[in-house]
N, C-alpha and C positions, 0 to 999 in steps of 0.2 A: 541540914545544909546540903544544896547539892554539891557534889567534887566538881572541882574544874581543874584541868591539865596545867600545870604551872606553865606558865608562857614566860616565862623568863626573859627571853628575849627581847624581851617586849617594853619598853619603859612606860609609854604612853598610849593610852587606849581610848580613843573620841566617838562618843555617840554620839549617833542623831536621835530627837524624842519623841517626835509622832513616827509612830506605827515602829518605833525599836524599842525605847523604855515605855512608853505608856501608849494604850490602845484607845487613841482618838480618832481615828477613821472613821468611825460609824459619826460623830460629832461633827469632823469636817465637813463630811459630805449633808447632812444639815444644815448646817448653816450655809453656804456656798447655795446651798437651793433655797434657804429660804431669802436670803441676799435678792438672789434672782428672780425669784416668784414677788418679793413686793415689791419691785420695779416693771413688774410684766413681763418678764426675760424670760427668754425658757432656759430653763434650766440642761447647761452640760449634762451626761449621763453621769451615774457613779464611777464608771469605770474612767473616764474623762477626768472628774474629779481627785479619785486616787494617784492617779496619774501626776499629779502638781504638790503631792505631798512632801513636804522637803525644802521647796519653794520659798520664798518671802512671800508673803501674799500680793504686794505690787504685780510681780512677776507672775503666780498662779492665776492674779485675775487677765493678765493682758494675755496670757495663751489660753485661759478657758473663757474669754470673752474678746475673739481680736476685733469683731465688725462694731463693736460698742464700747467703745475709746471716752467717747462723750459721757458716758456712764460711771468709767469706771472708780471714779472718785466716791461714786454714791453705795457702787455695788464693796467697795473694802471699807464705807463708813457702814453699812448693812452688816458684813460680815461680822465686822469687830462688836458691834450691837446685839447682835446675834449670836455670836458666842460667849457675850456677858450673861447672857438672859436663857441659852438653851440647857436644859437640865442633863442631855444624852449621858450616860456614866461614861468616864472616861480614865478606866483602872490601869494600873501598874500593868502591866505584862507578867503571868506567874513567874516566881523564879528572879525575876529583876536583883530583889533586894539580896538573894545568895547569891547571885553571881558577881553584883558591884561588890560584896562584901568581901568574895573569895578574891577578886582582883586585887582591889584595894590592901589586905591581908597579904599579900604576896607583893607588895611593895611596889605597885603597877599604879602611874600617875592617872586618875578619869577624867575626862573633860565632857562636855557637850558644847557639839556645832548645831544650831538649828537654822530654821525659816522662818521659826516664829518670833515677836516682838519682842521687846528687853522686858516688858511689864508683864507677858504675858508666863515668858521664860521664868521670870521672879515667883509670878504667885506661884505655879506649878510644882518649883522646886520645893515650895514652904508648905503646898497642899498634901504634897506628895509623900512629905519630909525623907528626901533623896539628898537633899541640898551638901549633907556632912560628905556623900561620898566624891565628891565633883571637886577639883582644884582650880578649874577654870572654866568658865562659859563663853561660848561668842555667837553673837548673831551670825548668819547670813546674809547679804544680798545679793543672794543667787536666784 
């Protein structure tokens, strides 16, 4: 188990889970392109892409697609399609589970705020099986 400094201080500790507890970036940026690519878009760069992580995806697709408004209902049904069906791994972050654990052991409440969807948020926690260390989840619409 790694050591972690008691933060005592500390009551409540909220993560974000793409690209802090689980390394889906490489995944994002897939599907967002390939979103793009079947509607004939070009695709934002990756770095543009990374850039919105964090996001709701409402919100990521109207700043990585502003001139294509008219679209963008096709390009977040793409996305969601497209991350049902992309196989990219998208693993724990090493360390994750010793460190929720050493928080959690030290009497420190976890939550997670994300960008991403409630169903998307659910299976993850069940895929992941994180779900015990968490007391509370909340979407974004940011």
């Amino acid at each position: 188990m790694i050591a972690v400094t008691p933060i005592k201080k500390y009551k409540l500790v909220i993560f974000d889970w793409d690209g802090t507890v689980m390394d889906s970036v490489t995944k994002i940026v897939n599907c967002i392109r390939s979103s793009a690519e079947s509607l004939n878009l070009v695709s934002p760069s990756d770095e543009a892409i990374k850039n919105i992580i964090g996001m709701s995806l409402e919100k990521a697709i109207d700043v990585l697609f502003p001139n294509n408004a008219a679209q963008h209902q096709a390009l977040i049904k793409g996305y969601k399609h497209q991350y049902s069906v992309d196989t990219t791994p998208t693993p724990v972050f090493d360390n994750v589970v010793s460190v929720l654990g050493a928080l959690k052991e030290q009497g420190i409440v976890l939550a997670v705020a994300t960008g991403k969807g409630r169903d998307g948020l659910e299976r993850l926690l069940d895929q992941s099986q994180l779900r015990h260390f968490f007391s509370a989840t909340r979407i974004r619409a940011c």
